[in-house]
C-alpha positions in Angstrom: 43.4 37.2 -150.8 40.9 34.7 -149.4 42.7 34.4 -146.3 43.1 38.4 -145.6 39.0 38.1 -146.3 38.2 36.0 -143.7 40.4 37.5 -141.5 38.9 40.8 -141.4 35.7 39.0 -139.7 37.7 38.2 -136.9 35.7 38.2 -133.5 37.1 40.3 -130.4 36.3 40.8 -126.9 33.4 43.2 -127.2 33.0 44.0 -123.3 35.3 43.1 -119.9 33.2 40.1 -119.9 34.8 39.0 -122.7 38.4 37.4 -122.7 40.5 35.4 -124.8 42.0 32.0 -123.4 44.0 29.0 -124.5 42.4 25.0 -124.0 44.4 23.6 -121.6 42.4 20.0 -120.6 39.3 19.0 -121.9 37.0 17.8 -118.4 34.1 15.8 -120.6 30.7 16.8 -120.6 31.3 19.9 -123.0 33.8 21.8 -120.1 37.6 22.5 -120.7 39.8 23.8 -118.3 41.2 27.0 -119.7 44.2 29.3 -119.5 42.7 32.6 -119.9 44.9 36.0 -120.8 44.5 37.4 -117.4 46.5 34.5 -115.9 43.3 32.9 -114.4 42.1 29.4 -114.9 39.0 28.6 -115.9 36.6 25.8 -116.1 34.5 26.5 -119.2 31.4 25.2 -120.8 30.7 25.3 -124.7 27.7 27.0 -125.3 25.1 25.5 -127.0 24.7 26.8 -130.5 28.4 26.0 -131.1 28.2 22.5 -129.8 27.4 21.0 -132.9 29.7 23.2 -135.6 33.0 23.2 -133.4 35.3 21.0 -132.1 37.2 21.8 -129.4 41.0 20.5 -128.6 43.2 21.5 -126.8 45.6 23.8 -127.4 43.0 26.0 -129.1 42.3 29.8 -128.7 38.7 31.0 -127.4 36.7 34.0 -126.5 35.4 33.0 -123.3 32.8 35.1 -121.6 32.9 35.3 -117.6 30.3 34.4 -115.7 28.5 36.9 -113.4 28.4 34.9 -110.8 32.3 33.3 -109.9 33.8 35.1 -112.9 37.4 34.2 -111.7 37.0 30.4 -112.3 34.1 30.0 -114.4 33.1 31.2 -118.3 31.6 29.8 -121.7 33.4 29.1 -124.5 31.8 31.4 -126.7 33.8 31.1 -129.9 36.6 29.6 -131.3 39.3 30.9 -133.9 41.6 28.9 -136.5 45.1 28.8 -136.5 44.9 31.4 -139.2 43.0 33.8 -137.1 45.1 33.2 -133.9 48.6 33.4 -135.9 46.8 37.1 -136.8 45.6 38.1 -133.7 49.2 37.3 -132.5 50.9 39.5 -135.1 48.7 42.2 -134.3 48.8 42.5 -130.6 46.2 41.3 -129.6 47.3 38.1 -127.3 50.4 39.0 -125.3 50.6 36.9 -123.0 48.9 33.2 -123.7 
């Protein structure tokens, strides 16, 4: 089906840099505080090529990409899934623990 389709073009950490995290507070100025699946918080900014396609609220899952530089509390949001793709990447192990 349509939905299987899209699913099967679901993003996924590609490196350690690359984590997934739930939207916990939006701070203004295109930064969210966020719940990330290592248990850290962190304060992440929306890059910008996805600043004008997608919304961010919270309670939404992200692939956020650590910083270099203060990894452990800062990242960019670098993608955002439906509830469709999250509800999948639940079924299929891929978030345990958010």
């Amino acid at each position: 089906g349509k939905e299987e389709e899209q699913i099967t073009r679901v993003r996924l950490p590609e490196s350690e840099d690359e984590i997934f995290g739930i939207v916990e507070e939006a701070l203004g100025n295109e930064k969210f505080r966020v719940v990330c699946s290592d248990g850290k918080v962190r304060v992440c900014r929306l890059i910008g090529k996805l600043r004008k396609r997608v919304w961010i609220s919270v309670g939404d899952l992200i692939l956020v990409r650590k910083w270099k530089i203060q990894g452990d509390k800062r990242g960019d949001i670098i993608d955002r899934y439906t509830p469709t793709e999250h509800s999948w990447l639940k079924k299929h192990g891929y978030i345990k623990n958010l």
